[in-house]
C-alpha positions in Angstrom: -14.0 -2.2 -11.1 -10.7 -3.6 -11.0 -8.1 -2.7 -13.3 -6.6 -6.1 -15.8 -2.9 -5.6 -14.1 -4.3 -6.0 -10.9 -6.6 -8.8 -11.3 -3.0 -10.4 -13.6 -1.4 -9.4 -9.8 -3.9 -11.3 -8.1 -4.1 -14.5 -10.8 -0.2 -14.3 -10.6 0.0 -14.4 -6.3 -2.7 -17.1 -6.5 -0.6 -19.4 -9.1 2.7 -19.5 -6.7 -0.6 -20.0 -3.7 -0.8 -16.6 -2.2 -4.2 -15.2 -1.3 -5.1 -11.5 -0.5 -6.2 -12.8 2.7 -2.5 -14.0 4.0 -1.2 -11.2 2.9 -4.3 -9.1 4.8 -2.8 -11.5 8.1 0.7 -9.9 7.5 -0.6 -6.6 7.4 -2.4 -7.1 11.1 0.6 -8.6 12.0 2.5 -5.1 11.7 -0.5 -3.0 12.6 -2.0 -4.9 15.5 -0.1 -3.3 18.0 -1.3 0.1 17.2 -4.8 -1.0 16.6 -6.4 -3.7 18.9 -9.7 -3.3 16.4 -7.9 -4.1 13.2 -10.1 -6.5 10.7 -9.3 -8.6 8.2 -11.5 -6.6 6.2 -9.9 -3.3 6.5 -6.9 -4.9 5.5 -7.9 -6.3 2.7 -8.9 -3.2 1.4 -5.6 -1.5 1.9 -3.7 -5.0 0.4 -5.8 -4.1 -2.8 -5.2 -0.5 -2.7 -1.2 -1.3 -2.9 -2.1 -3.5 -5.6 -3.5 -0.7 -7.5 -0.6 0.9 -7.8 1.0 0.2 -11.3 4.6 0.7 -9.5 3.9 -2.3 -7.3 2.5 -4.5 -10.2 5.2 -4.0 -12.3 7.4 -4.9 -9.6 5.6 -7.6 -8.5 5.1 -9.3 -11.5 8.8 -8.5 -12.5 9.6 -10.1 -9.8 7.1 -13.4 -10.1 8.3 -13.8 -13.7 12.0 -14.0 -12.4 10.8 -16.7 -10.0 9.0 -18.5 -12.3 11.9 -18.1 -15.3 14.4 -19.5 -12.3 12.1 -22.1 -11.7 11.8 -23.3 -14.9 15.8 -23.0 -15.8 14.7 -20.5 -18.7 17.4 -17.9 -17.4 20.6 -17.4 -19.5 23.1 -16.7 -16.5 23.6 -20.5 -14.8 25.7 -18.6 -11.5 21.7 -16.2 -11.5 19.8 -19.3 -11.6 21.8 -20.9 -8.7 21.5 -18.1 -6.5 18.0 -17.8 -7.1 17.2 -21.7 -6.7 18.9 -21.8 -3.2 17.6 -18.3 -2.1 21.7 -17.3 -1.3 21.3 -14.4 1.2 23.8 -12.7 -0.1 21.9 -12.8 -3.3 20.3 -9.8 -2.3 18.1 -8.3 -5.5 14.8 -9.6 -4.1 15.6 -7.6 -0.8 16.1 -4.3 -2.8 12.8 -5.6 -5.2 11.0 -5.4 -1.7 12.7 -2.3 -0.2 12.3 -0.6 -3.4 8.4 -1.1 -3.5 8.7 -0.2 0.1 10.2 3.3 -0.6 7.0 4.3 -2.3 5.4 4.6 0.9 7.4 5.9 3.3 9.8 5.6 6.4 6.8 3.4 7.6 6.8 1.1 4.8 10.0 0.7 4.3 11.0 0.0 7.8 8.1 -2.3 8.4 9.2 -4.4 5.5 12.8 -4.9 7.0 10.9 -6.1 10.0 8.8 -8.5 8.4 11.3 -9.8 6.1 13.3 -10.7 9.2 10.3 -12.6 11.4 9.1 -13.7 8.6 5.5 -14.7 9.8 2.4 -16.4 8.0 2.5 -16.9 4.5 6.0 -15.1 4.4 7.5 -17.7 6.5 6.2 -20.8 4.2 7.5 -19.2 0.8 10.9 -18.4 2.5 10.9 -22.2 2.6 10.1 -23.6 -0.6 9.2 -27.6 -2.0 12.8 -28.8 -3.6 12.6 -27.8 -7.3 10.7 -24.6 -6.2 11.6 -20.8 -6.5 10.5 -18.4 -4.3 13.5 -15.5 -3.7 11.5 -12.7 -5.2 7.9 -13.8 -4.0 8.3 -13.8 -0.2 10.0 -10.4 -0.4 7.2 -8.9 -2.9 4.3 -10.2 -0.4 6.1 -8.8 2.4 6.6 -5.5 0.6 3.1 -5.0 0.0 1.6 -5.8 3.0 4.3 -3.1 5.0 3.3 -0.6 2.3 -0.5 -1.8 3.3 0.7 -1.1 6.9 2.0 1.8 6.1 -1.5 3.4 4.4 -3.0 2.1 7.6 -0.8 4.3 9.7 -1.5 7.4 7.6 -4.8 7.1 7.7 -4.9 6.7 11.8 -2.5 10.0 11.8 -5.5 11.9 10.1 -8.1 10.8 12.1 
């Protein structure tokens, strides 16, 4: 049984057109190369298990609602709202949203997310490039938090078997 605050995770990645399964295809992305016999299943499994963890829902839907607030032009601070709609890379937050989701899960995690956020592949690469009036700057970072902290239970788990 799912808990509400993940299933509101999962409505809330579905809304801005994110599925558990991309996010599964991020997480074999990182872990193929250790494991040739990696399934979409298994990673899905891990993908909810991050989502799970209250830490990582608060941050993601923290993060969503700043999107969507952006989006809208419902934030106070115009200079925010600018940096946000053009995804400025020195903007930065949304980086340090993903690293800091990444940091409960280890050196794995978090340096599997700094890889990912620079290749950017699969779904992370089509939110890092959003429709015009669209804005993504926390959600790419978020999905590729989660599925380096997916990676990261992954690795564990193959360290105690």
């Amino acid at each position: 049984m799912r808990s509400e605050r993940y299933r509101e995770c999962v409505a809330l990645l579905e809304e801005r057109q994110v599925s558990l399964e991309s996010i599964a295809d991020c997480v074999i992305f990182l872990h193929k190369r250790y494991d040739d016999d990696i399934t979409q299943k298994r990673c899905l499994e891990v993908v909810d298990a991050v989502l799970e963890d209250p830490d990582i829902q608060n941050a993601l839907i923290v993060s969503l609602e700043l999107d969507i607030l952006a989006e809208e032009g419902n934030l106070r601070s115009e200079a925010i709202k600018e940096a946000m709609m053009k995804d400025e890379g020195l903007f930065g937050v949304d980086e340090l949203m993903g690293l800091g989701m990444a940091f409960n899960y280890g050196p794995i995690a978090i340096t599997s997310f700094g890889y990912i956020d620079k290749v950017k592949p699969g779904i992370i690469g089509i939110l890092n490039d959003p429709k015009e009036g669209t804005c993504n700057t926390f959600i790419d970072d978020v999905v590729g938090a989660i599925a380096a902290c997916a990676s990261s239970l992954l690795a564990h788990e193959r360290r105690h078997h």
